[in-house]
FIZATOR-442104 format. One record per atom (N, C-alpha, C, O): x negated, y negated, z negated. Coordinates in pm, whole numbers, padded with zeros to 5 digits, always signed. Atoms other than C-alpha are relative to their C-alpha. Last residue first. Layout:
<gumis>
XYZ;...
</gumis>
This chain:
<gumis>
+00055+00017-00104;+01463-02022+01356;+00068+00080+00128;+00019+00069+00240;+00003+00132-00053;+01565-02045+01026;+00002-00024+00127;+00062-00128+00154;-00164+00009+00012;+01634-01640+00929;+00007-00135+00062;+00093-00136+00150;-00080-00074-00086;+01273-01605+01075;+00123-00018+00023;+00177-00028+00133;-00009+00106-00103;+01122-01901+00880;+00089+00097+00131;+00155+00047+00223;-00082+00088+00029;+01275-01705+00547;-00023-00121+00168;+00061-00202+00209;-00158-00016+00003;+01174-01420+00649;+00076-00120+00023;+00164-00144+00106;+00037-00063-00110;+00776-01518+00690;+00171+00049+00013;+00205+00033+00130;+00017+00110-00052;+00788-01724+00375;+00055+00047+00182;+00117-00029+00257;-00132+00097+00000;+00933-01436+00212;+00008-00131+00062;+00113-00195+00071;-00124-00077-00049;+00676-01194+00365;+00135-00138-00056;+00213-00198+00018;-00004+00076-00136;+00376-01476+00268;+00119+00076+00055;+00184+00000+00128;-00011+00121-00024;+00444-01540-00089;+00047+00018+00163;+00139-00038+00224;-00122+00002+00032;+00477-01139-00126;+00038-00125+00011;+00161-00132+00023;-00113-00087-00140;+00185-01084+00083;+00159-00026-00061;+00256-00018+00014;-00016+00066-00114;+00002-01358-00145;+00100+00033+00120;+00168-00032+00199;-00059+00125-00026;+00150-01206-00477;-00023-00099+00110;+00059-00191+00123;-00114-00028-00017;+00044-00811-00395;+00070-00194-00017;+00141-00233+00076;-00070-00008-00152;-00307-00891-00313;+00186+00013+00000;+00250-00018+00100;+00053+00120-00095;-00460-00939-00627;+00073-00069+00107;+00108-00185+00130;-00029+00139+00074;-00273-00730-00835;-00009-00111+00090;+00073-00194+00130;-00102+00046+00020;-00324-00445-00537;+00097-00118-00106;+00207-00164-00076;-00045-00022-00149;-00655-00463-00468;+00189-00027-00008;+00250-00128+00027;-00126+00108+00045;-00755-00492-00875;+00054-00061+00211;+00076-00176+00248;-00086-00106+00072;-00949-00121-00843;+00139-00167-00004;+00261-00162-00021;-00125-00081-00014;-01071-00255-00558;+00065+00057-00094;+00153+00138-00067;-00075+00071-00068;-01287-00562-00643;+00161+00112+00011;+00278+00091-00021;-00006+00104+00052;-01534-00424-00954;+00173-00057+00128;+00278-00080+00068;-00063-00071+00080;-01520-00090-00712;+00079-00091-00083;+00202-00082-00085;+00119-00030+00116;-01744-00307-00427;+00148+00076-00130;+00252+00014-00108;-00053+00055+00187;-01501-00256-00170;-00074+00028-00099;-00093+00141-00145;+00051+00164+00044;-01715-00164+00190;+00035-00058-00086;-00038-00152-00116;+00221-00045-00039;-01683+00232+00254;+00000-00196-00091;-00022-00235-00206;+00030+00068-00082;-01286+00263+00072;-00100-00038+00084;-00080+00078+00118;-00039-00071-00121;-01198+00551-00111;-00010-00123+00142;+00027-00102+00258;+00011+00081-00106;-01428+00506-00399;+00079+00064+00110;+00056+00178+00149;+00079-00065-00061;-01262+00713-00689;-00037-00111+00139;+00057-00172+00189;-00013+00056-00142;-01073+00550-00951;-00141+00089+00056;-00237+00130-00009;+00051+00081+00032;-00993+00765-01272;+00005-00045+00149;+00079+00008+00232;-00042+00112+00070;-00680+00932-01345;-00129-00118+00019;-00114-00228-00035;-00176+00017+00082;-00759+01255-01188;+00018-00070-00107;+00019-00016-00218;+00000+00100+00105;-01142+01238-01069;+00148-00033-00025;+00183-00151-00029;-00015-00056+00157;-01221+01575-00917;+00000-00100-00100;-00054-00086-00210;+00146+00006+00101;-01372+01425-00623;+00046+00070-00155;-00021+00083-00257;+00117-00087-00038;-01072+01545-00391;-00123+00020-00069;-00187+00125-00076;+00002-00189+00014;-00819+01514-00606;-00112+00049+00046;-00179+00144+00005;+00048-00011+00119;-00922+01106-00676;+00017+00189-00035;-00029+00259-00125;+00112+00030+00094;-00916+01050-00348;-00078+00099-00090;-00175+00175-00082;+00098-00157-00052;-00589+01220-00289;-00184-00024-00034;-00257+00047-00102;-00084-00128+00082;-00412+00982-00516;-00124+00082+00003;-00210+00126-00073;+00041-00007+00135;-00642+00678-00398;+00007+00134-00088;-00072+00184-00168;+00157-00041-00038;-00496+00760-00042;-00105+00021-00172;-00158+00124-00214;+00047-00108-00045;-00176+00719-00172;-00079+00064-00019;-00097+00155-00099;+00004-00066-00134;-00176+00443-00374;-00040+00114+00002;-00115+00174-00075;+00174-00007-00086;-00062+00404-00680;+00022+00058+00136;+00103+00133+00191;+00050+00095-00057;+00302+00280-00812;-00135+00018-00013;-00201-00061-00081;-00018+00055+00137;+00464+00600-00869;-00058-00101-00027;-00081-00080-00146;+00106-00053+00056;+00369+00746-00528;-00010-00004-00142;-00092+00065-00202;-00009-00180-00036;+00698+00709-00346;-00092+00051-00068;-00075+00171-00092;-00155-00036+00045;+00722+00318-00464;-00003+00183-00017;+00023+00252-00116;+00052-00001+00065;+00345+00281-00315;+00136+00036-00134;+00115+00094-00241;+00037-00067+00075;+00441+00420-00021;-00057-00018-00171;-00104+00079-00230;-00055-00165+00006;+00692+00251+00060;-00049+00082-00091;-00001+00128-00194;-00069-00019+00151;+00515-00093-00111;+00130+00204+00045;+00181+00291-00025;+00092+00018+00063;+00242-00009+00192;+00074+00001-00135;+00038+00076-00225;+00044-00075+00024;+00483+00028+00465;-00052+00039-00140;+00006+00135-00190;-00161-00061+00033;+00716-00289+00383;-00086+00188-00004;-00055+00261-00098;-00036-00012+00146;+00341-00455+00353;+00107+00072-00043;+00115+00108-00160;+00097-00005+00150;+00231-00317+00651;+00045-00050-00117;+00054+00039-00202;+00020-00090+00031;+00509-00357+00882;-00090+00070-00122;-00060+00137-00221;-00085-00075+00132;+00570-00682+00851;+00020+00124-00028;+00087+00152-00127;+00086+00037+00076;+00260-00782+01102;+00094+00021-00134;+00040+00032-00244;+00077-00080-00027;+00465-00703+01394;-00031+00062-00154;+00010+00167-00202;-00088-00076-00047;+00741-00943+01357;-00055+00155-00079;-00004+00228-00165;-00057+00013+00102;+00471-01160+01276;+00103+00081-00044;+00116+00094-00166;+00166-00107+00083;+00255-01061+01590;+00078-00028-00166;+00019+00042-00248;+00003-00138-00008;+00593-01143+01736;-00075+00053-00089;-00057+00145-00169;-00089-00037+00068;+00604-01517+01575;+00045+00162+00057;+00141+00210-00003;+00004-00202+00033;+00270-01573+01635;+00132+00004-00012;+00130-00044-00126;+00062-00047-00116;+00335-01995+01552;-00041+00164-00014;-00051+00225-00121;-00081-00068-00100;+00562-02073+01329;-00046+00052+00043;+00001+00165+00050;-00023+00105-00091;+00354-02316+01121;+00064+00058+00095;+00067-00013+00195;+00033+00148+00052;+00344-02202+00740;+00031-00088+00121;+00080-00200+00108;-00108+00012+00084;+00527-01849+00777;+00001-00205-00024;+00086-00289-00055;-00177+00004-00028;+00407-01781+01079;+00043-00093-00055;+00097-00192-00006;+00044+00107-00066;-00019-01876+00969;+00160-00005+00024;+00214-00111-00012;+00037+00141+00051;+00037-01678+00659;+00031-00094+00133;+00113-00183+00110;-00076+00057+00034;+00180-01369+00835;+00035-00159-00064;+00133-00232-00060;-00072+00022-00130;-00097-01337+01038;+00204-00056-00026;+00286-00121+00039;+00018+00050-00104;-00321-01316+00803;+00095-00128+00090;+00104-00247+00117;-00035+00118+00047;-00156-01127+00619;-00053-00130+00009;-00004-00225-00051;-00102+00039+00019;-00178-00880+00876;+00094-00104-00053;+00199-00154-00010;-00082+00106-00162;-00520-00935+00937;+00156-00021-00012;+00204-00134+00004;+00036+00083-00014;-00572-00831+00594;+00016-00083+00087;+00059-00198+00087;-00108+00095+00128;-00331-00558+00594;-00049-00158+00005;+00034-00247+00024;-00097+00095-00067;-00563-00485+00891;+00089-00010-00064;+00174-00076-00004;+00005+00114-00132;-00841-00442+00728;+00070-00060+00109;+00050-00157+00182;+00028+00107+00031;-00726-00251+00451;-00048-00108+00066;-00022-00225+00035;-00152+00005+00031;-00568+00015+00684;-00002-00128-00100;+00096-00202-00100;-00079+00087-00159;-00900+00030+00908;+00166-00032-00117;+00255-00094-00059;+00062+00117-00036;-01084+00073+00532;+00054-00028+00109;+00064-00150+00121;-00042+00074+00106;-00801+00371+00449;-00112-00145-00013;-00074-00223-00099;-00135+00054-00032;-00859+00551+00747;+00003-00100-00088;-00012-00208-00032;+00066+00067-00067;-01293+00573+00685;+00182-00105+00056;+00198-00221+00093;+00050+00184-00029;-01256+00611+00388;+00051-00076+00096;+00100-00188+00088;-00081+00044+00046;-00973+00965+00427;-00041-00143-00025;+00041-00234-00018;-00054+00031-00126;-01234+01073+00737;+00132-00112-00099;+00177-00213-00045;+00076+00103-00104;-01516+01087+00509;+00137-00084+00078;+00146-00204+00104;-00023+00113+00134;-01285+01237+00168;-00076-00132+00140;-00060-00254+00141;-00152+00067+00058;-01186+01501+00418;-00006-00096-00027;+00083-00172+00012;-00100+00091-00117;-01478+01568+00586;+00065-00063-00042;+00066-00185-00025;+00047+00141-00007;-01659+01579+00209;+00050-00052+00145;+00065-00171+00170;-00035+00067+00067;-01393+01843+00136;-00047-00140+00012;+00017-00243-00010;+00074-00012+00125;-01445+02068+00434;+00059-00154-00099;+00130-00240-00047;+00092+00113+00012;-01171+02082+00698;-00059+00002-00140;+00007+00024-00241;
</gumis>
């Protein structure tokens, strides 16, 4: 596979994988606050337990970002790997995002262990 396949097909995963983190948390929010979903919640903990995997395994960057940044020949800098994140937004993706999912997973445990 050519390089710009690569880097096409590596967007195009990594925008379905931010979009449903989103849904995910989501989905965890609504659990954690009123019960309700409580499979799709179940469900919906995959992604973040995924997501700090890999981000643990990577030295804390993502993946996709990694390769990214091999493919364009940008090693250390950010490379768009997403189609729709203005740059300004994604490079702070994980700051941003890591204290709601982490509000909402313990919220989301904690109504589990309750219930």
């Amino acid at each position: 596979m050519s390089p710009e396949a690569e880097l096409f097909w590596l967007r195009l995963i990594h925008t379905i994988i931010f979009a449903a983190c989103l849904v995910a948390l989501g989905v965890l929010i609504v659990f954690a606050v009123s019960g309700l979903w409580r499979s799709a919640a179940v469900w919906a903990l995959i992604a973040p337990f995924a997501i700090l995997t890999g981000l643990i395994l990577n030295g804390g960057r993502c993946v996709l970002q990694t390769r990214a940044q091999k493919l364009l020949g940008l090693h250390g800098r950010w490379a768009r790997d997403i189609f729709f994140l203005p740059e300004s937004w994604a490079i702070r993706v994980v700051e941003v995002l890591a204290p709601p999912f982490t509000l909402a997973v313990v919220g989301t445990l904690t109504r589990l262990a309750l219930t």
